[in-house]
C-alpha positions in Angstrom: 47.4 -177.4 -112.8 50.2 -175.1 -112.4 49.7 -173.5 -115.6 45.9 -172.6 -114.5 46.8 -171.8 -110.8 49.8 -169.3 -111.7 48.1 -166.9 -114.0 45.1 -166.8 -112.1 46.9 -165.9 -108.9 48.8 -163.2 -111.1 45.4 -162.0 -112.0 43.8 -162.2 -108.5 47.5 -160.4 -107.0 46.3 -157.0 -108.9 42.9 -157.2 -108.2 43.8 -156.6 -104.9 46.3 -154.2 -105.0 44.3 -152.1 -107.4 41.8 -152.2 -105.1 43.5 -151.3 -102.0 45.9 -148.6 -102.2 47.2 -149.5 -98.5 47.8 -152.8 -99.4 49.7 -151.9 -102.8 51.9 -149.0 -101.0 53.1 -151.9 -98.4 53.8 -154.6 -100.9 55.8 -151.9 -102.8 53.6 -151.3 -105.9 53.5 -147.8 -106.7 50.6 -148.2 -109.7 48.3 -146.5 -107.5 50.1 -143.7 -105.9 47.8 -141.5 -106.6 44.7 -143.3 -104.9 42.9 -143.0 -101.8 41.0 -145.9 -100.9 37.3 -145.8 -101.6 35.0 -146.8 -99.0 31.6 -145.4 -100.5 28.9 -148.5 -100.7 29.2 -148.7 -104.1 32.8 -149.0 -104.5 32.6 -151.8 -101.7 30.0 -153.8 -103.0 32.0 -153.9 -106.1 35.3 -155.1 -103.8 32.9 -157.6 -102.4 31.9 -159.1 -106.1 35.5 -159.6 -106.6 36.8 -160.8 -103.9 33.5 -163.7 -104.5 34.6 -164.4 -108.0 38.5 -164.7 -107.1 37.3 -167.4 -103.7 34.7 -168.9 -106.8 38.2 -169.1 -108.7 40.4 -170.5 -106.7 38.0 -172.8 -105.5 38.7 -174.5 -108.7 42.0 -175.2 -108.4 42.8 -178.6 -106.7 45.9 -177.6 -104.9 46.4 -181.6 -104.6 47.8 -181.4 -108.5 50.3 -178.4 -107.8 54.1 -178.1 -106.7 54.8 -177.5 -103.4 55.2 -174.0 -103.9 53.0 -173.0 -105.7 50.6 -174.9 -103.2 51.6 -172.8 -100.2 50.7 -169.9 -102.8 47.3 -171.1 -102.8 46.6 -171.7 -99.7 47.8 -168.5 -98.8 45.9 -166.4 -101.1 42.8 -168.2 -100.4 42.9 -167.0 -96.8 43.7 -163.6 -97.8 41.0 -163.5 -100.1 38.6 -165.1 -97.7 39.8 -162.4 -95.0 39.1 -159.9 -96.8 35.6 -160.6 -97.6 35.1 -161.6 -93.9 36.2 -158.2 -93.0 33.6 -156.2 -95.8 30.9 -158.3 -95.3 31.2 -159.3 -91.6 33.2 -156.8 -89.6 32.6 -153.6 -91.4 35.5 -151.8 -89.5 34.9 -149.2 -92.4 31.3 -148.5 -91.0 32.4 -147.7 -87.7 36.0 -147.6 -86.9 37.1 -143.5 -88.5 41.1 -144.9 -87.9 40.6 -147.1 -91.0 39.9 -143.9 -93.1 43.0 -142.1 -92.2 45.1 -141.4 -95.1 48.2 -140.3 -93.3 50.1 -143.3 -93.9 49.5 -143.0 -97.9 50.6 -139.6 -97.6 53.8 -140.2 -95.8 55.0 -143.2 -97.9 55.3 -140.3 -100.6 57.3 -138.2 -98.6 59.2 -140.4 -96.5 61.2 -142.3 -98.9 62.9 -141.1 -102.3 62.0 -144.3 -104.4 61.0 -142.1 -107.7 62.1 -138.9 -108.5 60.7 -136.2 -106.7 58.3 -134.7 -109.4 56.8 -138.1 -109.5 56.0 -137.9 -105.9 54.8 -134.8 -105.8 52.4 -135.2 -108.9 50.8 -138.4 -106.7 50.8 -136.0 -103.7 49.0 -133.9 -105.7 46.6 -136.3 -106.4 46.0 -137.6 -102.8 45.7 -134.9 -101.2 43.0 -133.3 -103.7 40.9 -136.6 -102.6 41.1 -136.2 -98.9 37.9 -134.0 -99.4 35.8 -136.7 -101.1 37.2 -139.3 -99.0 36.4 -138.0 -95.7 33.0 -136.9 -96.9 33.0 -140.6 -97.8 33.7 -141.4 -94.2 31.3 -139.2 -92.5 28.3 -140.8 -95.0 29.0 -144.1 -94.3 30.6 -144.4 -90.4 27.9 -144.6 -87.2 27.8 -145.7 -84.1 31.8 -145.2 -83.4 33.2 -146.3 -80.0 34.2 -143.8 -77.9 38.1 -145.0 -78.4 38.2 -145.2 -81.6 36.7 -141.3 -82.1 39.3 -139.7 -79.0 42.4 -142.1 -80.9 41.2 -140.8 -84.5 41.0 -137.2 -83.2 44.6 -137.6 -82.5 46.1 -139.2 -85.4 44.0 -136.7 -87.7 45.8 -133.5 -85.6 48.7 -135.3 -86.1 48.1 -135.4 -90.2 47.2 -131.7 -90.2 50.4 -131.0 -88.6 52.6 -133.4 -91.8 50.2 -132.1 -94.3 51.7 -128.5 -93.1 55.2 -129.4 -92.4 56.5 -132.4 -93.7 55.5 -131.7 -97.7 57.8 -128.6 -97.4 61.1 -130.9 -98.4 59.4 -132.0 -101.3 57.9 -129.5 -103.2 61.4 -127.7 -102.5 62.3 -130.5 -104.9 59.6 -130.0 -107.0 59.0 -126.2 -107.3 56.9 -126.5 -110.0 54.2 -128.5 -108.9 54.0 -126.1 -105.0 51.1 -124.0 -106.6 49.2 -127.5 -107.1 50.0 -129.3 -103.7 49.5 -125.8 -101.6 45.7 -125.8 -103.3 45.5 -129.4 -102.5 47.0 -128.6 -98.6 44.6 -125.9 -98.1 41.3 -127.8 -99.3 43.0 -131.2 -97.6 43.2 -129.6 -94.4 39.9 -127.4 -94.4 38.3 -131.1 -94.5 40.3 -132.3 -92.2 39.3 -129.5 -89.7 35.6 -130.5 -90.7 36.3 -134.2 -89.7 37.6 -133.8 -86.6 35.0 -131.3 -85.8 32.7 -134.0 -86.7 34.5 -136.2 -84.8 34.1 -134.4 -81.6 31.1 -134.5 -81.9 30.8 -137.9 -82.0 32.9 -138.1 -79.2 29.9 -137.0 -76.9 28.0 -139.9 -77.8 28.5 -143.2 -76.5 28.8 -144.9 -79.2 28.9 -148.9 -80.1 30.7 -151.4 -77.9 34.5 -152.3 -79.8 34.2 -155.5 -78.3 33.7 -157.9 -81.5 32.1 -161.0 -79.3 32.7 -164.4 -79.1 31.3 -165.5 -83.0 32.8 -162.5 -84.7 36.3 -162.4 -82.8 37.0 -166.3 -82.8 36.3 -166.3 -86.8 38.4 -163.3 -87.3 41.3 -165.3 -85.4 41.1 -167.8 -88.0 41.4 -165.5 -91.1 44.3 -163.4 -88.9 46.6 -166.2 -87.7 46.3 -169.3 -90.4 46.8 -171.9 -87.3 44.5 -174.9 -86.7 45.0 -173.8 -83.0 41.4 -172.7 -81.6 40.3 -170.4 -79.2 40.0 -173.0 -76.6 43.6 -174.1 -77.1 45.0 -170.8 -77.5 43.5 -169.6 -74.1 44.8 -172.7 -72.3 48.3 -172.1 -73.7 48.9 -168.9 -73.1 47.9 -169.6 -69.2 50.4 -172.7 -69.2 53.1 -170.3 -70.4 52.3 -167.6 -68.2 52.7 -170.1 -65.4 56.1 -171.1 -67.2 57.6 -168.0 -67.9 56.7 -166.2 -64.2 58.8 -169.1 -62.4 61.7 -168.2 -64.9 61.8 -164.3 -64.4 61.5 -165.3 -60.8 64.6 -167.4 -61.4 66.5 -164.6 -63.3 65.0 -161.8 -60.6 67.0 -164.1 -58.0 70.0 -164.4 -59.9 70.5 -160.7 -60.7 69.7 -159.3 -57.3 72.1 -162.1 -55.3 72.2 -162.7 -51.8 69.8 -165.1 -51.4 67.2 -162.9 -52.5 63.9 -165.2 -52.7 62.2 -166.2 -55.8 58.9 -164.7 -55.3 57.2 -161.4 -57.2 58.8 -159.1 -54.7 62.3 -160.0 -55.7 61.2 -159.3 -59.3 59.7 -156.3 -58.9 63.1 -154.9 -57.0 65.1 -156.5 -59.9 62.8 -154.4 -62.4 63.1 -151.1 -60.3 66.5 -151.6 -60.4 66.6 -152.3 -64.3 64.0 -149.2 -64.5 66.3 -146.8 -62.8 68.6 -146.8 -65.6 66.5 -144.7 -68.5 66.3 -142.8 -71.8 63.7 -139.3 -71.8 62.3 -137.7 -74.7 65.7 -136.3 -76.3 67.5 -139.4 -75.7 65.4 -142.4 -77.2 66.0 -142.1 -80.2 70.2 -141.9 -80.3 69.3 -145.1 -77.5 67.6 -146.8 -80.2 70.4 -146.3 -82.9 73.7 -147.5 -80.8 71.7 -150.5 -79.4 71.0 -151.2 -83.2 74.5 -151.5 -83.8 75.0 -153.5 -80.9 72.9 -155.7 -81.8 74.3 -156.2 -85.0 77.6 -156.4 -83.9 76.2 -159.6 -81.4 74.5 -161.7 -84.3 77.5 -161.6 -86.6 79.4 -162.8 -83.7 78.2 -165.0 -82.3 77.0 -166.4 -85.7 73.0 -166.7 -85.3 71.7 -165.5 -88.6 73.2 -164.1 -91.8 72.5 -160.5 -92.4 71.5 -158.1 -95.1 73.2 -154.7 -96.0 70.2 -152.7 -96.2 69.7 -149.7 -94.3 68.4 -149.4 -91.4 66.9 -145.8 -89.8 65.6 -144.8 -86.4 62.7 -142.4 -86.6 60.6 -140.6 -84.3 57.0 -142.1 -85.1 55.4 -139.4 -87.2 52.2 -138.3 -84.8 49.7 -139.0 -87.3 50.7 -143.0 -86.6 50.6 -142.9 -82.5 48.0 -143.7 -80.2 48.2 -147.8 -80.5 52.3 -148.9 -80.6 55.0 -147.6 -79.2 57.5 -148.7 -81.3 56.8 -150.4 -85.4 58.8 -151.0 -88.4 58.0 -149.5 -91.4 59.9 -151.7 -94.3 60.3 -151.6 -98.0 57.7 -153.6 -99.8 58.7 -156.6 -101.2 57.9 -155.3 -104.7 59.3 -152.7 -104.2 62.5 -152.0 -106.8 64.0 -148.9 -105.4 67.2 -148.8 -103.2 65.2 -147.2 -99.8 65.9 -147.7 -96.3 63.7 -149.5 -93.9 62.0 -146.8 -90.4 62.5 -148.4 -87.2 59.7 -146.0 -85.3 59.9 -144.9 -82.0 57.1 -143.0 -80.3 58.3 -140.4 -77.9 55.7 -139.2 -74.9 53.0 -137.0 -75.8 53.6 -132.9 -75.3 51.0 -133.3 -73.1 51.3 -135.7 -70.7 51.9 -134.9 -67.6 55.8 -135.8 -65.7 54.3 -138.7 -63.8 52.8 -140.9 -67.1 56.0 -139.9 -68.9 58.3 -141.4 -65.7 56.2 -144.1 -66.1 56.8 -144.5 -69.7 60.1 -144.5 -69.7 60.4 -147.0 -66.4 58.9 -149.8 -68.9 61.1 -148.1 -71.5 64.2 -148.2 -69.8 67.9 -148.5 -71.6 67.9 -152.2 -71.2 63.9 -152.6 -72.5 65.0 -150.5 -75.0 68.0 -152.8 -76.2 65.0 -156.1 -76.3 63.1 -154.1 -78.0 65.3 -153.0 -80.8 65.9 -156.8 -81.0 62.4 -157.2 -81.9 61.8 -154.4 -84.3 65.4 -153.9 -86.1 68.1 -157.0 -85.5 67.5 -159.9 -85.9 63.6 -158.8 -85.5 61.6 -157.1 -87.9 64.0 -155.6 -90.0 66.5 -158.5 -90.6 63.4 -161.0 -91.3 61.4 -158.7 -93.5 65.0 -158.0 -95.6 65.4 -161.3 -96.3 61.5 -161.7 -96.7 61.7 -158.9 -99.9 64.5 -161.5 -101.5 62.1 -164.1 -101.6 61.0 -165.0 -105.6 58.5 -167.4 -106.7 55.9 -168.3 -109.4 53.6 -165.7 -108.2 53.4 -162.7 -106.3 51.2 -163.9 -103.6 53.8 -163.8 -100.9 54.6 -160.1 -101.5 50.6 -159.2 -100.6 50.0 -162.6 -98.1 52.4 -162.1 -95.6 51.2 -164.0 -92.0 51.3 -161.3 -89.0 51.4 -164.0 -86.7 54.7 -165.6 -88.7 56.5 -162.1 -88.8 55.7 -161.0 -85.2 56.4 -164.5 -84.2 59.6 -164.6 -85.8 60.2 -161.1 -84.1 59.8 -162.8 -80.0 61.4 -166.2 -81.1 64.7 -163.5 -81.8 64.1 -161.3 -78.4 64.5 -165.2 -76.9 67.8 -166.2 -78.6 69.5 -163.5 -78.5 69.0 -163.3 -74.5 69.8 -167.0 -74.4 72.8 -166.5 -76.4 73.8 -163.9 -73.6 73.0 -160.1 -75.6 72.7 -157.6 -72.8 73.2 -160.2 -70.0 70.9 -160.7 -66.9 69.1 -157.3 -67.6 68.1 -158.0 -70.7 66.9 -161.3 -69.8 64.9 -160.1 -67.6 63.1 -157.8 -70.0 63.0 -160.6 -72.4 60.9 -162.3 -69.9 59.0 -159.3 -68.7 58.1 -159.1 -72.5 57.9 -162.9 -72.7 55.2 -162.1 -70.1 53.6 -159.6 -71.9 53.2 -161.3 -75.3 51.1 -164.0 -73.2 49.0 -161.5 -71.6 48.5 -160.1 -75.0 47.1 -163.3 -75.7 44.9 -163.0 -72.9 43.7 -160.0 -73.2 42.7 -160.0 -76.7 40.3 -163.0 -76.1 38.9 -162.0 -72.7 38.2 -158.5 -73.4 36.5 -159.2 -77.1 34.6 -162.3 -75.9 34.5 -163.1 -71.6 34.0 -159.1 -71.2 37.0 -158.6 -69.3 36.8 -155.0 -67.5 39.4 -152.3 -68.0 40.2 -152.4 -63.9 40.3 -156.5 -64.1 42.8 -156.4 -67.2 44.8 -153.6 -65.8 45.7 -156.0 -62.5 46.5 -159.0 -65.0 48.7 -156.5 -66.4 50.6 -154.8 -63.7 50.3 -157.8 -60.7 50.6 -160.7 -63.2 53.0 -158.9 -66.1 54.9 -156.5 -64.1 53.4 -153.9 -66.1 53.8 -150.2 -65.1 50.6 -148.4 -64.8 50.9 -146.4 -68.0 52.1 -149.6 -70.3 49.4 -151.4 -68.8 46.7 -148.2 -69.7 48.0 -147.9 -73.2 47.6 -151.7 -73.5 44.2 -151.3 -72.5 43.6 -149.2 -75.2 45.4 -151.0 -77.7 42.6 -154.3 -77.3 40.1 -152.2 -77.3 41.5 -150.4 -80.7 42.1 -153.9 -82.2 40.6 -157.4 -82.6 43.1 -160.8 -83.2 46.2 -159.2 -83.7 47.6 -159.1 -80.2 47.0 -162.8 -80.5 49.3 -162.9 -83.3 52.8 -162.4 -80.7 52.1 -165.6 -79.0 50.6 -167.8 -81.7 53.7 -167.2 -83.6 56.1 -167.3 -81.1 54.6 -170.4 -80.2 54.6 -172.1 -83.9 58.4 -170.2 -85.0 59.6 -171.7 -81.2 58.9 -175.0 -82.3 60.3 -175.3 -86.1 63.4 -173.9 -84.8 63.3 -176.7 -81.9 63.0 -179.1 -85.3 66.6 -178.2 -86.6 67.9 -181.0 -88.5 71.2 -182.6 -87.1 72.8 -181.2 -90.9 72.2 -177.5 -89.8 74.1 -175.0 -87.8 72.1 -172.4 -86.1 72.6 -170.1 -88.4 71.9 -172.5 -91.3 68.6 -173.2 -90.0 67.8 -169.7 -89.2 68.2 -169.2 -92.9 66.4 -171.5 -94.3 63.1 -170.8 -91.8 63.8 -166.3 -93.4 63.9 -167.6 -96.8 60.6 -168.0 -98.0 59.0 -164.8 -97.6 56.4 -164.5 -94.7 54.1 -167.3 -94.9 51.7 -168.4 -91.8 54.1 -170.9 -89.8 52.0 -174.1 -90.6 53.2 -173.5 -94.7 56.5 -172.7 -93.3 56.9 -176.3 -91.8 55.5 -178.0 -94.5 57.7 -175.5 -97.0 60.6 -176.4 -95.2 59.8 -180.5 -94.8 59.0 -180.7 -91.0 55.4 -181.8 -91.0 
């Protein structure tokens, strides 16, 4: 069956890309540089047809008659394809969410890393920018009924791409002299429709809009196509309040411990720990040169102490473009796994808004504190994100499925597993610990939150005290939290799902493997949900 499933899934693999843009610029396939993705009705009715012949396909297939490999492959694009027609034909976030129509990202993938020659770039620049005006015309004919938060977030990132359409293309077409008349055209007519849509936008913004919770039927099917687990809502809800029960006696523990003198292991001894911890902080100018020496800290730690073999691929620390803020604080932007040219990997780091005001920016950066920071780096750069995705992009099989079917709930899992072994192994000491646990704490609640606000109707002053009294939260963390589950559906699930599943295939470690060894062998198969990584790897 091989011989049938491999070509087809070759076949399938550039359907998709070709027909999503995003998706091909973050697998690393720069065929379609010079596309915007095409939400009109038509175009997406013909996305639905073939996503319905490649599920028709692949139905065909009995994975029962393929190699191991190749039958992870299957699975894997099945769901993917499957998700993708939930998400068309069920959620619509095109319809009403104007974030999924930003083109900013698409924009700065061009300019951000040098993987062609600079003509080349610029040409697809060109291109891309000379179809913002169709696209966002697009947009406004086919979204309604936008929640409030959606429209106020989407106002932001869309000033945000004004301001890289004006400033950031200037390095390039430096490079690429003659193609500035072309891109300054494009720039003119790219912003005069931005100006339009935000306009638009606003006044949207005065109208109520639809509710962004997705409700119990839409949310708990979502969950299934996001995470690839065979946990269900019921169990995952239960979980996450047995580890929140866990993980509060153990930062009580470690609150006690750092503090001394028989301080008492209750809340109040954490909260004096974390004040303590919070007193010690980076501000705007400093965050970012925080971020880089903890990176090599970090780095210097794993090889060390031997937890995990690393990569030579760079590494840089960014300030988060503005067109991207609004939902994280911190992401890492990596290669694509198809991706052929020698380019570094952006660690992104949000610094406060210009216009928040000195007590929301205290705030910020009490959560954000030097030794948060150092956890946090953990997550996104080493051994986190950065490390895992590396040795993701080495991966080669059969097919291509694992460069475009990558589980969020394996790599963010991955990602909190390495916050925990690091702190066990000692990185930062007690204060890191405790962050690790104040994070540990705020993965759960994630977990939480996403369920209870898209299906129990959780209410923003409820899920702001589970935050703050329950997750030691400071009030703006907590707000921007908020925010962040009403802006998304599932995905805040994905932290604690795959913590959960990573957790317990490294607790499997065979007697015949060192640490590191086994650490290995669970980063080298690409990014595959964690229930095909334990059957990959032998442990079912």
């Amino acid at each position: 069956m091989a011989h049938d499933f491999i070509p087809l899934a070759e076949r399938i693999v550039d359907a998709l890309l070709e027909n999503d843009p995003v998706a091909a610029m973050y697998a690393g396939d720069h065929r379609f540089d010079d596309r915007l993705p095409d939400f009109s009705r038509d175009a997406v009715a013909a996305r639905i047809g073939m996503l319905r012949d490649a599920s028709h396909a692949l139905a065909q297939i009995d994975p029962d008659g393929l190699a191991l490999a190749e039958r992870v492959d299957h699975a894997l694009l099945t769901n993917a394809v499957e998700g993708q027609l939930f998400e068309l034909t069920e959620i619509r976030s095109h319809e009403w969410d104007p974030l999924v129509h930003n083109p900013g990202s698409l924009l700065y993938g061009l300019l951000a890393r040098p993987f062609a020659p600079a003509a080349r770039r610029a040409e697809s620049l060109a291109a891309r920018l000379e179809a913002i005006p169709d696209a966002l015309a697009t947009a406004r004919a086919v979204l309604a009924d936008c929640p409030a938060v959606h429209v106020e977030t989407a106002i932001g990132q869309f000033t945000g791409l004004r301001r890289l359409i004006d400033d950031e293309t200037r390095p390039l077409l430096q490079e690429a002299p003659a193609l500035a008349p072309r891109i300054r055209a494009a720039g003119d007519q790219a912003l005069a429709a931005i100006a339009e849509f935000v306009t638009w936008l606003r006044a949207r913004g005065d109208e109520p809009g639809r509710d962004p919770r997705l409700g119990r039927r839409l949310w708990e099917a979502k969950l299934w196509h996001t995470l690839d687990t065979e946990l269900s809502a019921r169990q995952l809800l239960s979980q996450a309040e047995e580890n929140l029960e866990r993980v509060t006696e153990e930062i009580r523990r470690a609150a006690a411990e750092f503090l001394g003198e028989d301080a008492p292991v209750d809340d109040a001894t954490v909260r004096a720990a974390l004040d303590r911890l919070a007193a010690e902080r980076p501000d705007n100018t400093t965050i970012v040169g925080l971020a880089e020496g903890t990176l090599e800290e970090a780095t210097r730690f794993v090889t060390v102490h031997d937890l995990v073999s690393l990569v030579d691929d760079p590494c840089v620390i960014v300030e988060m473009p503005e067109f991207a803020r609004g939902v994280a604080v911190a992401y890492c932007d990596p290669p694509g796994p198809l991706e052929t040219a020698e380019v570094p990997t952006f660690y992104a780091i949000a610094p406060t808004p210009a216009d928040w005001p000195p007590e929301r920016v205290e705030s910020f950066y009490r959560e954000y504190n030097n030794h948060m920071i150092r956890n946090l780096t953990v997550h996104e750069a080493m051994p986190g994100h950065f490390l895992q995705l590396a040795k993701a992009r080495r991966y080669r099989g059969s097919t291509r499925v694992r460069a475009v079917c990558a589980s969020g709930s394996f790599i963010e899992g991955w990602a909190v597993y390495a916050e925990e072994f690091m702190a066990d192994a000692g990185f930062g000491g007690l204060p890191v610990r405790l962050q690790q646990l104040k994070m540990q704490l705020r993965m759960t609640i994630n977990a939480l939150l996403d369920q209870l606000v898209h299906c129990e109707g959780l209410q923003q002053d409820e899920a702001l005290r589970l935050m703050q009294d329950r997750g030691f939260q400071e009030e703006g963390e907590a707000v921007g939290k908020w925010r962040r589950a009403l802006l998304t559906s599932t995905q805040l699930s994905t932290y604690f799902v795959g913590y959960t599943e990573v957790s317990q295939i490294a607790a499997a470690r065979p007697p015949s493997h060192t640490v590191r060894s086994w650490h290995d062998a669970m980063l080298a198969h690409g990014s595959p949900a964690p229930r095909h990584l334990r059957t990959l790897l032998g442990i079912d």
